[in-house]
KOLTI-783114 format. One line per field, with one value per residue (C-alpha): x, y, z. Coordinates in steps of 0.2 Angstrom, whole numbers. Layout:
// KOLTI-783114
X: X ...;
Y: Y ...;
Z: Z ...;
This chain:
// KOLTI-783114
X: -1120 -1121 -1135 -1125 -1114 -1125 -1135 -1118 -1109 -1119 -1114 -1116 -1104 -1093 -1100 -1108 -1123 -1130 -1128 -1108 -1110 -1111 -1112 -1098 -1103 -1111 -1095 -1089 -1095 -1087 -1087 -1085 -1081 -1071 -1064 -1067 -1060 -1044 -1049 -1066 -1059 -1047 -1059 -1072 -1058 -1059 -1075 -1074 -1059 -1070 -1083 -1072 -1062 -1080 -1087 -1084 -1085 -1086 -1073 -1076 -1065 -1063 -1061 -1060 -1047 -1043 -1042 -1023 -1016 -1000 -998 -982 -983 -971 -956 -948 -946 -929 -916 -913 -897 -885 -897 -893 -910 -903 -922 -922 -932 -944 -939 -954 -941 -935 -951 -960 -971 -981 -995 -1008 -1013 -1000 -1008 -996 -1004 -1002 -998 -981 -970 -966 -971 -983 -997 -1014 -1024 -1041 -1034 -1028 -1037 -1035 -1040 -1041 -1044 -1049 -1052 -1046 -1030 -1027 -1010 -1020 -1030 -1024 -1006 -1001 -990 -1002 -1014 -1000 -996 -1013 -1020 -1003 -1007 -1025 -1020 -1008 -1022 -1033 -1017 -1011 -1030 -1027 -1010 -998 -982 -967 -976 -971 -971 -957 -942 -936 -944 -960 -975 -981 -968 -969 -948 -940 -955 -966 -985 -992 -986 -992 -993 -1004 -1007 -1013 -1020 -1028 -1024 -1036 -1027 -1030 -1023 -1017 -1012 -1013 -1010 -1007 -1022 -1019 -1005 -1006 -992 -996 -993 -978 -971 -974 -966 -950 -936 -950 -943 -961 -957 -938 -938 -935 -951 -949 -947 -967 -977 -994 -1004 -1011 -992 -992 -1008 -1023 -1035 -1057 -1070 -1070 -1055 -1056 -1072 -1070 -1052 -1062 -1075 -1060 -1050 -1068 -1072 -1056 -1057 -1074 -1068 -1052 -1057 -1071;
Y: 71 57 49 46 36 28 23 16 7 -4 4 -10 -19 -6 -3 13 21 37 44 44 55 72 86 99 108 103 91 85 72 67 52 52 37 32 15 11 -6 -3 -18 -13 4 0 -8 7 16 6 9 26 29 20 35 47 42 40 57 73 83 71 73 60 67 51 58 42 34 14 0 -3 -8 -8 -4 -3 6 6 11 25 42 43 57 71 73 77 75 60 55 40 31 11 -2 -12 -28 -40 -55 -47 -45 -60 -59 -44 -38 -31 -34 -28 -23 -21 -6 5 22 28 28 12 7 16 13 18 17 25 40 48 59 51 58 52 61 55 66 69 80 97 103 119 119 107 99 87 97 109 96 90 106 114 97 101 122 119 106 117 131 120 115 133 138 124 134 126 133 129 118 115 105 113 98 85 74 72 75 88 93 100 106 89 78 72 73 67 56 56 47 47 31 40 30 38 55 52 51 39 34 51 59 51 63 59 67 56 47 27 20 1 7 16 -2 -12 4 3 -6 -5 13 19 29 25 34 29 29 41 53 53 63 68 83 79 79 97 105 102 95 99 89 77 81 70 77 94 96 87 100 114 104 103 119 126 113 119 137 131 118 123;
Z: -14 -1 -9 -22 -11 -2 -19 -24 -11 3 19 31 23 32 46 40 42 33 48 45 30 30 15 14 1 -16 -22 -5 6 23 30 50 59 74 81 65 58 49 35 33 31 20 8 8 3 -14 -17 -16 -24 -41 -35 -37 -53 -63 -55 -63 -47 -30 -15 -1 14 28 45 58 70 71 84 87 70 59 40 32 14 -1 7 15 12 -2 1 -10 -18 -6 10 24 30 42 43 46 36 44 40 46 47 62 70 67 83 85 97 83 65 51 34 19 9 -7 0 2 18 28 46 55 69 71 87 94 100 81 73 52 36 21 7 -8 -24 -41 -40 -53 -57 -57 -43 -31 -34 -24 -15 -10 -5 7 11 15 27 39 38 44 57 62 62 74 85 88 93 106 111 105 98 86 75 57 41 34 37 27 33 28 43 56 69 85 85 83 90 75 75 63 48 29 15 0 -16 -31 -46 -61 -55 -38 -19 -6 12 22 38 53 70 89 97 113 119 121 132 126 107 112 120 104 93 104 90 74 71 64 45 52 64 83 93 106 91 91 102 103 107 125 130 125 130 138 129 124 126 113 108 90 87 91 79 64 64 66 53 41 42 36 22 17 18 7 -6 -15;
């Protein structure tokens, strides 16, 4: 299947080689790259999202991490009826000055931040009300990140609050949010692998997904890390993907 890809789209107008792509199985390619330019990124998403719309069969799962960017998306998450969600717009205007690049994109959510030390994926595949809602999509890429995590040792993690991400008690993990058009999903999960202080300064007043920043944590502040930590929970996370998504 990744000859299919790299027959279709030019990969060094990414930054991609073939060595970035990998087969999962017989309808899903990944595509692994880190420090990967969020702009470049964001434009191979594109293309692949056209892959997939016109293919019967393709998945093309994106596991990478970005130099340290800001995206804002839609908007934020809206309240159910009679829920209080107190979250904070972003209001550019107000912070007309700011250390990295801000990209205003198509997924839901509002302000968040990427930087080398997150794992991100991105998957990118047609969904089925039968199959794979998109709730159970959501749903499944939190369980097996919280699969991965808990083999690491850690405790009390959860998807299950009202707002919408991966939570270790009241700290948040990792963030989602998905664009769907013509029935195919885009954009993702982006989750705190390792900590950066200089990110955490420039978040301070942002109120990333409306929330204050020191609501965030990341998983080197809660257990020691492996070797090649971004690479070690992708093959964890894909594994359980391949096991799951057939």
């Amino acid at each position: 299947m990744k000859a299919l890809i790299s027959q279709a789209i030019n990969l060094n107008d990414y930054s991609l080689h073939e060595s970035d792509l990998i087969n999962l199985n017989e309808r899903t390619v990944v595509v692994k790259k880190w420090n990967w330019d969020y702009e470049l990124s964001h434009k191979f998403q594109r293309e692949a999202l056209k892959l997939v719309q016109e293919s019967n069969k393709l998945r093309i799962l994106i596991c990478c991490s970005h130099p340290e960017t800001l995206t804002n998306g839609r908007g934020l998450q809206k309240p159910k009826k009679g829920e209080t969600l107190n979250l904070v717009e972003f209001n550019l205007q107000d912070h007309k000055t700011l250390p990295y690049p801000l990209f205003q994109i198509e997924r839901g959510g509002g302000l968040t931040f990427h930087h080398p030390g997150q794992f991100i994926f991105y998957p990118i595949l047609k969904l089925n009300p039968s199959t794979l809602s998109l709730s159970k999509m959501i749903d499944e890429i939190f369980d097996f990140s919280i699969a991965v995590l808990e083999s690491w040792g850690i405790e009390n993690l959860s998807h299950e609050n009202k707002l919408l991400g991966l939570w270790h008690n009241n700290n948040k993990l990792a963030s989602m949010g998905i664009a769907i058009e013509k029935l195919t999903t885009f954009h993702g999960m982006a989750l705190n692998i390792i900590g950066n202080k200089e990110m955490v300064k420039t978040l301070s007043g942002l109120n990333p997904c409306g929330l204050k920043a020191e609501t965030y944590t990341s998983v080197d502040a809660l257990t020691n890390l492996p070797n090649s930590p971004l690479e070690t929970f992708s093959d964890d996370f894909l594994k359980r993907i391949q096991h799951e998504w057939k």
